[in-house]
N, C-alpha and C positions, 0 to 999 in steps of 0.2 A: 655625436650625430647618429641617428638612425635611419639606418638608410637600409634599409630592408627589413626583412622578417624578425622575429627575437632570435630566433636561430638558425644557423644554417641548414638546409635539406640532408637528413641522412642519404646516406646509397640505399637504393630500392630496392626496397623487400619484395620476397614474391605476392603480397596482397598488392603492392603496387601493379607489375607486371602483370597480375590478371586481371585489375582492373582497370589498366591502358589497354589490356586487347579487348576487353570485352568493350569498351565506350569506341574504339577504332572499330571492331567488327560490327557493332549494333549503328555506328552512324553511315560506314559506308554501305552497309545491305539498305537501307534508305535512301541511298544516293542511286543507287545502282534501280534499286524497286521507280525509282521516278523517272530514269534514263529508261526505262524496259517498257514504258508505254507514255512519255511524252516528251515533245521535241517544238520548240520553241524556234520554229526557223528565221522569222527575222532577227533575234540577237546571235542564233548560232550561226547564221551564213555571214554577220557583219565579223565576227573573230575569227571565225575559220578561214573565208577569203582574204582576209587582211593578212592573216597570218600566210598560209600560202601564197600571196603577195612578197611578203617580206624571206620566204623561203625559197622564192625566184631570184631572188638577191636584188629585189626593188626596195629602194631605204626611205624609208618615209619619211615625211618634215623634207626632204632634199629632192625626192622623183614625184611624188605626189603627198597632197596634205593630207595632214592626220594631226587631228584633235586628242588625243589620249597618250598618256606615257605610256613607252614604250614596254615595259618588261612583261607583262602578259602576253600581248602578240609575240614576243622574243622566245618565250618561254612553248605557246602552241607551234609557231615555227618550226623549235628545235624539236618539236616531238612528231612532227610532220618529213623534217633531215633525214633524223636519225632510224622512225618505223616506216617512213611510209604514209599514204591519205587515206585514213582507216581512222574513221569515227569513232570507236571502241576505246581506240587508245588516250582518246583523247576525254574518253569517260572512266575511265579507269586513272587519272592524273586528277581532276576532280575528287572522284573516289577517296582517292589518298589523302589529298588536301583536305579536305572536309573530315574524313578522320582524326586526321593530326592536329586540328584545328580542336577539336573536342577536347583532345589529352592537353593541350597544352593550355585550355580555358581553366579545366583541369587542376594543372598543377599551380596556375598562377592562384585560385582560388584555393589551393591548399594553403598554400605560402601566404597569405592577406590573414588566412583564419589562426595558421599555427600559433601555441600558445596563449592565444586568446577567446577560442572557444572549444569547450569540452569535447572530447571525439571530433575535431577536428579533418581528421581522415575523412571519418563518415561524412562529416555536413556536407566535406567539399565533394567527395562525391555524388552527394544527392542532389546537390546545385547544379552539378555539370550532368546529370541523366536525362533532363529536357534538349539537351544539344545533342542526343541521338535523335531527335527528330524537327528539331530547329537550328541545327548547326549549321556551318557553312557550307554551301552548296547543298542541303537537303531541302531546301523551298524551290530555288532556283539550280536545278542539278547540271549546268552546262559552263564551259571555260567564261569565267567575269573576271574584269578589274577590280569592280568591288570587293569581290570576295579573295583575289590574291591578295590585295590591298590590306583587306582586313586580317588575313593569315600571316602577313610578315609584319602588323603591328603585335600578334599576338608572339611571333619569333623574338620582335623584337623587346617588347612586357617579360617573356621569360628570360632572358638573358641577363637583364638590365636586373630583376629579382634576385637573379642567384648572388649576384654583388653583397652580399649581406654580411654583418657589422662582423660577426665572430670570424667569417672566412675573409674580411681585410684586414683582419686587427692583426693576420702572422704574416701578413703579406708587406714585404717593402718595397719600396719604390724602384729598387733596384733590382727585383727580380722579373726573370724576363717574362714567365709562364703570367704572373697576373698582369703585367702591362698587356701578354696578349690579350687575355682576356678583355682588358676596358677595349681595348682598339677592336676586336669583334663587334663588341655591345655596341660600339658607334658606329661603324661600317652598317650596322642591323636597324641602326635607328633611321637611317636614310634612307633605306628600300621602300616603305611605305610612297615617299614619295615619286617614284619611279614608275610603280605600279598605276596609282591613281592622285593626279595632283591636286584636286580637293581636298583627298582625304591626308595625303602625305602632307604636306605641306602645314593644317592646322595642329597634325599630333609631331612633327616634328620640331616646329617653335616652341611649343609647349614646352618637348622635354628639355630642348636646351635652355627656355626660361629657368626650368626646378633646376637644371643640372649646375647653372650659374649660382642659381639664389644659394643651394647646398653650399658649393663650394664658397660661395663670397662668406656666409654666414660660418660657416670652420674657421677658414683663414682669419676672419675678425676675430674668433674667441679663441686661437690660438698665434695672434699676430707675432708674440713674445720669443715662438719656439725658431732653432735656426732652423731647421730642416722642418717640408710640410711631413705632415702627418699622413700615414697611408691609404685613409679615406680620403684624403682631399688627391694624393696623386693619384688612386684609382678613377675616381671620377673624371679627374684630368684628363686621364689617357682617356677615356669614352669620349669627352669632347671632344680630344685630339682624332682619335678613330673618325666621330663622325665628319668632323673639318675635311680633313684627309680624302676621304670616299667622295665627300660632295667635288673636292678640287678633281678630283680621278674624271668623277662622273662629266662634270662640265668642260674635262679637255678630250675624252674618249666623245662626246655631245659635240663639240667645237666641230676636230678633227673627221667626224663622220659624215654629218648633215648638215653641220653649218650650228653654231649657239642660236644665231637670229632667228633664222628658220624654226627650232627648236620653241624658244620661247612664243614667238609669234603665235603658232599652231596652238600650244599645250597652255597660251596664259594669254594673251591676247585675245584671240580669236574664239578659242572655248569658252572664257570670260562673258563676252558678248552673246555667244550665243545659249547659254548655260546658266550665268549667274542670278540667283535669283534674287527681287529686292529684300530688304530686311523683313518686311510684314506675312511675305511669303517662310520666310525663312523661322519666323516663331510664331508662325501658326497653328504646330504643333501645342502649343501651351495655350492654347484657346479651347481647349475640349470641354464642351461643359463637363465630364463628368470629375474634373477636379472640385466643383465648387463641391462637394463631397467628400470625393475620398481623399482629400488633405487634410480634413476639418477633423476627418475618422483617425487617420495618423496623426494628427497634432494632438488629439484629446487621449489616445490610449499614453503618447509619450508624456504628458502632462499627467494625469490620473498615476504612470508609473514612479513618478519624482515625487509625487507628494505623499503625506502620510497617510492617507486610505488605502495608499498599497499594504497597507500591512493585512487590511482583510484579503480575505480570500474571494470575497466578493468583487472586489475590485480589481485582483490580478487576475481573476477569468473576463471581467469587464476589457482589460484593457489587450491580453489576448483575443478579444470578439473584435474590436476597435481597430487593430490593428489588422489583424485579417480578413475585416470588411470586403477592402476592395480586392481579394483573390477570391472570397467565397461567392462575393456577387458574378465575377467573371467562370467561375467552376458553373454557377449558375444558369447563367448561358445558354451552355449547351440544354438546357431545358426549357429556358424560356423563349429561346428563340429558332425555329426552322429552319430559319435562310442561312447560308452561312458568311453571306457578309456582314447582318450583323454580329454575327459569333466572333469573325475576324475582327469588327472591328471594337468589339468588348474586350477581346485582347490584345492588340495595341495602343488600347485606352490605359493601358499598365505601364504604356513607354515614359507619358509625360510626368506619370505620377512618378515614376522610378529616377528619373531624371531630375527632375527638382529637387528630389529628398536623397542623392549624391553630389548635387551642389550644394547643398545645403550643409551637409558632411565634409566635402572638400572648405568650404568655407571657415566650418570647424577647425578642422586640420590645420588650417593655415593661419588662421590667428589666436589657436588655444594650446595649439601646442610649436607655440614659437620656439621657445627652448628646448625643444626633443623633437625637430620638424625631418624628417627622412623621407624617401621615396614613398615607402609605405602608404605615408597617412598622406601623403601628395597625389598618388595613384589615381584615386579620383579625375584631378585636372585632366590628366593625361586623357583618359578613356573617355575624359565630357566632349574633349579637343578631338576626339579621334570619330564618336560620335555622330555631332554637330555637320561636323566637317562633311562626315558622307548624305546626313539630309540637305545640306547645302548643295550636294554633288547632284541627287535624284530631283529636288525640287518637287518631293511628291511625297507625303505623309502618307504612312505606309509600307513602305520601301523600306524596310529594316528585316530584308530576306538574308542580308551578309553580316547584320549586327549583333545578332541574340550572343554568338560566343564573347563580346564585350560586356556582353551587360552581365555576364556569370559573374565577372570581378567584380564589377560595380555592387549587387547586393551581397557576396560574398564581403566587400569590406562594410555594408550596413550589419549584415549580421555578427560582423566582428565588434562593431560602436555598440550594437544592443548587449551584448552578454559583458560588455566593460563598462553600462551602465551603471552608474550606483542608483540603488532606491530605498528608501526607511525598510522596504518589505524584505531588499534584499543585499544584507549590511556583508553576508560573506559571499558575495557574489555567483552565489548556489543557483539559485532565482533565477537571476540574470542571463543565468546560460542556458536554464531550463528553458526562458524565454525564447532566447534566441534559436536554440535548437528549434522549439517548437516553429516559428515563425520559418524555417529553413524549411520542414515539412512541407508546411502548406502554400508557400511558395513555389518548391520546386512538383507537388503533383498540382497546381495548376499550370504552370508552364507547360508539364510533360501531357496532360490528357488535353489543353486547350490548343496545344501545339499540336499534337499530333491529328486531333482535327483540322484544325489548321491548312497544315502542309499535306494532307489527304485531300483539302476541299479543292485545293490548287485557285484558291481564293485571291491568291496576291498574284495571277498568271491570268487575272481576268480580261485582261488589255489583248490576248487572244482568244479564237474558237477553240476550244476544246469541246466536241462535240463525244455525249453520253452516249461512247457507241464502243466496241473492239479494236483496239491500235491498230495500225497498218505498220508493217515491221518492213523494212526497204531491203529489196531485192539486189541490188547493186552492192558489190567488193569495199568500194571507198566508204558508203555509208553503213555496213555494218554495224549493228549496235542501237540505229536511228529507228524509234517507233513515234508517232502518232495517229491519231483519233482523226476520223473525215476523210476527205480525200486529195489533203494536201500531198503527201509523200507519192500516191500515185499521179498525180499532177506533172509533179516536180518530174518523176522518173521518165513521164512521158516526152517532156522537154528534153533530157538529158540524150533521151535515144532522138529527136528530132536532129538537136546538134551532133551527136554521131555520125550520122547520116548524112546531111545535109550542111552543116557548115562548118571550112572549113580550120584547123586548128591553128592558122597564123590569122587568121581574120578578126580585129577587133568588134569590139560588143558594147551595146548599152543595155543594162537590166533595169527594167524601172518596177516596183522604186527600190529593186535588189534583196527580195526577201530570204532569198536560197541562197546555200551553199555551193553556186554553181563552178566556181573557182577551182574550189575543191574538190568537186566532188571530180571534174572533171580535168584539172590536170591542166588546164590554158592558163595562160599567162596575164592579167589582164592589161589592157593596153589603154584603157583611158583614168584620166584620175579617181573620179567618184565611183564607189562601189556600192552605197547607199545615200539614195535620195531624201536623207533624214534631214531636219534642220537643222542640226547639232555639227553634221559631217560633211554638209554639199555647200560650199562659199560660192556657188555661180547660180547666177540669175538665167531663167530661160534663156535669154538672147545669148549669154554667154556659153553657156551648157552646148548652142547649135556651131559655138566658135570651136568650143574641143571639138567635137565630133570632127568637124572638118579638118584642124588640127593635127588631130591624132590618125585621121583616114578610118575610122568607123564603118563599119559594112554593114551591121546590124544592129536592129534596134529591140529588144525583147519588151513585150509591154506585159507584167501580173495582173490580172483582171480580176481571178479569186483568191481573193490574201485572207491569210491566217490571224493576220494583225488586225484587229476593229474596225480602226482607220487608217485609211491610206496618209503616211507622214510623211510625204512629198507637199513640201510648200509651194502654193500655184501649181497643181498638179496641170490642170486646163493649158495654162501657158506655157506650162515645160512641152506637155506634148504635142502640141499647136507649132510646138518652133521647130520642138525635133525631126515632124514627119511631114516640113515643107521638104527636106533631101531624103525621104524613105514611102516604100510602098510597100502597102499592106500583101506577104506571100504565103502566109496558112497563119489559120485560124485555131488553135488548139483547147481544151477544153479548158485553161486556165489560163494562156497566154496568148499572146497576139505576135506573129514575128513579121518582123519589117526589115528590108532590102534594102539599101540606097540605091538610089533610081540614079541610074545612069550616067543621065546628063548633068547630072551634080556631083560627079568623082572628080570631075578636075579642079 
């Protein structure tokens, strides 16, 4: 069985070490350059107040719903405990994430290439040099599930690689150091879903489908032996690890919030209001510009297999053929001005990428039945992992958390091209010249279309970002927070109203809760909904006026001028129609409306 790389990883040399800091310091200085003049306040006030919620010691799924797995809010929580309500710090955990997210695309793409294409080192480096500027959290630079989500699939992909054939062959079953290690690998495979259960959920079946098939398909061709073999019980232990964590997670789940409550929120009730139908869901492979650039990859791999590869005519043909669709997208930036179509010339490259590692996984799985390993399975996993988060967004486009997955995905194409055989290229010289070359023009289209890209703040267009000088926030707590307009002095002007004027035990409604007013200011919130999104709010107007009274609600804050497009308060008219039959209108603020409950409707 091969179940990893041809060989195991040496211990890192110093070209490794300076090429993990140099991809860590070149992707968090992008993180940090996008933090230092833009702020996205309605995603960062729905994490940060939920998180400060949960740092109040209010548990959600049990005191108030909450739609999302837990371990992100867990994770801003703890860093809200442990520093303090200081925005910074919570750009600086990003930061790091998103670094580490690079080196570990990194090394999984080392590992996919080694031994099978020439300078190997190099490629994979040059694969992983677009994710200094399309990595994790450098599109979207503020605390997301997505992108935690995506960071402990890739913790999880490197762990699960190091498993490799030469370092289980001295390994037995009986010793204690590699049974740790499988029960890690499994404990690692679970966290995905913890984080985001879209995403965790489809890349964690996955693996334990390959991890069964592995092991079932050993066991068969070694049924004879009395004892199993050390790759069937390393694998063991991973499924045992991951077994193990899921039973932790759902009695620590039980005994905290309730499992009901639990599931209800995170798979129920998201389910409904989330799930998108199938047609939405492979919409993505409706792009016209496949009826092309498939036809351009099928014909260079075709022209490669036959015997006109042997001219030289033909192997420059089928390198044009093949780099069709990156040249057209380099192109781009010339032929077009606006940068949405620039943006969306580059994730015209997702569906085509996509197909043609199904397409490879499909390989894998029925051409090399008798030598089938994680390795050439790899694919599945990252299609599963994928998938899974466009099903989560429901929005083609939204692949602001994915680019460090797709490093491996053409990291293992570029590994199928250079182990090619073609008449041209019988000692397999050829094949890796190709491939190398094909690694080039791939990764400086990623890195100069990217880097436009994620400069145009193209995929952040669902907010103003207005072409003018950040506004950098004067206030302790938000330190670090800049944006463009006059949201930030908006917001600050609020913050000193409630200083002022209302006081600190006094519950609040924020409609439709675009700020981080939770956090910024230290109150505790006292009614369940913290954003008026359809995704997060289960009460109907008339119900919304039942909390309020409920919960003793004193004030009602209404955002007039939002950062966000469109207001996603569903029945916005009738929410506010119900709320302010018990509130009166007490000052008028340049962006907010604040409302009193009247009186005679406190008891």
């Amino acid at each position: 069985m091969n179940a990893g790389a041809g060989s195991p990883q040496p211990p890192w040399a110093c070209r490794d070490w300076l090429a993990a800091a140099g991809l860590f310091a070149a992707t968090a200085a992008v993180i940090l350059w996008q933090n230092a003049h833009l702020a996205v306040l309605f995603d960062i006030g729905y994490v940060l107040d939920s998180a400060a919620r949960i740092a109040a010691c209010q548990l959600p799924y049990r005191d108030f719903p909450f739609v999302h797995a837990p371990l992100t809010f867990l994770i801003q929580a703890a860093i809200i405990r442990l520093t303090g309500r200081v925005f910074f710090h919570h750009v600086l955990y990003v930061a790091m994430v998103g670094a580490l997210s690079t080196v570990l695309a990194w090394r999984i793409a080392l590992q996919t290439l080694q031994s099978r294409v020439a300078s190997a080192w190099a490629v994979a480096l040059l694969l992983a040099l677009p994710l200094t500027v399309l990595g994790l959290y450098c599109i979207f630079p503020h605390p997301s599930y997505d992108c935690d989500c995506i960071f402990s699939i890739l913790l999880a992909l490197y762990l699960l690689q190091r498993l490799t054939p030469d370092e289980r062959a001295t390994l037995a079953p009986g010793r204690p150091a590699s049974m740790l290690r499988g029960l890690l690998t499994g404990a690692a495979l679970c966290l995905p879903l913890f984080f985001k259960q879209n995403i965790g959920l489809p890349f964690l079946a996955a693996v334990v489908a390959t991890l069964l098939l592995l092991v079932t398909m050993d066991l068969m061709r070694r049924s004879r032996t009395v004892q199993p073999h050390p790759e069937t019980a390393i694998l063991s232990a991973v499924l045992g690890g991951a077994a193990a964590t899921l039973l932790l997670a759902v009695l620590l789940i039980h005994f905290a919030v309730g499992l009901g409550n639990y599931l209800h929120w995170t798979f129920q009730f998201a389910a409904q209001r989330r799930l998108p139908g199938l047609r939405d869901m492979l919409g993505v492979y409706a792009d016209p510009t496949l009826l092309w650039t498939l036809p351009s990859v099928a014909a260079g791999l075709l022209l490669w297999l036959s015997p006109l590869a042997k001219e030289r005519w033909a192997r420059i043909a089928v390198l044009a053929f093949l780099s069709a669709p990156f040249l057209f997208t380099l192109g781009s930036l010339f032929l077009y001005d606006d940068a949405d179509e620039r943006g969306d010339s580059l994730l015209a490259l997702w569906p085509l990428l996509l197909i043609l590692a199904a397409a490879l996984a499909l390989w894998n799985l029925f051409g090399l039945r008798c030598n089938l390993g994680l390795r050439p399975l790899l694919p599945i996993l990252l299609l599963a992992a994928i998938h899974g988060t466009m099903m989560s967004q429901q929005l083609w486009g939204s692949t602001y958390a994915l680019w460090p997955l797709l490093i491996p995905l053409i990291a293992g194409m570029i590994a199928f091209l250079a182990s090619l055989k073609s008449p041209a290229a019988a000692t397999g010289v050829l094949s890796r010249n190709l491939a190398s070359a094909m690694a080039i023009v791939i990764s400086a289209t990623l890195l100069i279309c990217g880097g436009f890209y994620t400069a145009s703040e193209e995929r952040l267009s669902y907010v103003h970002l207005p072409d003018e000088p950040p506004q950098h926030s004067a206030f302790p707590e938000l330190r670090g927070m800049a944006a463009s307009g006059p949201y930030l002095p908006d917001f600050e002007e609020l913050l000193r109203y409630a200083q002022a004027n209302i006081p600190p035990s006094d519950g609040l409604i924020l409609v439709p809760g675009e700020d981080p007013f939770y956090f910024a200011t230290g109150r505790v919130p006292q009614f369940p909904v913290l954003l008026f999104d359809r995704t997060t709010n289960p009460y109907s107007p008339d119900q919304l006026l039942e909390e309020a009274r409920l919960h003793q609600v004193r004030w009602l804050i209404v955002k007039r001028n939002l950062q966000i497009n469109a207001d996603s308060t569903p029945q916005l008219e009738a929410t506010l129609k119900a709320l302010t039959t018990d509130f009166t209108l007490v000052a008028h603020l340049h962006a907010y409306d604040i409302y009193r409950r009247t009186p005679v409707n406190t008891r």
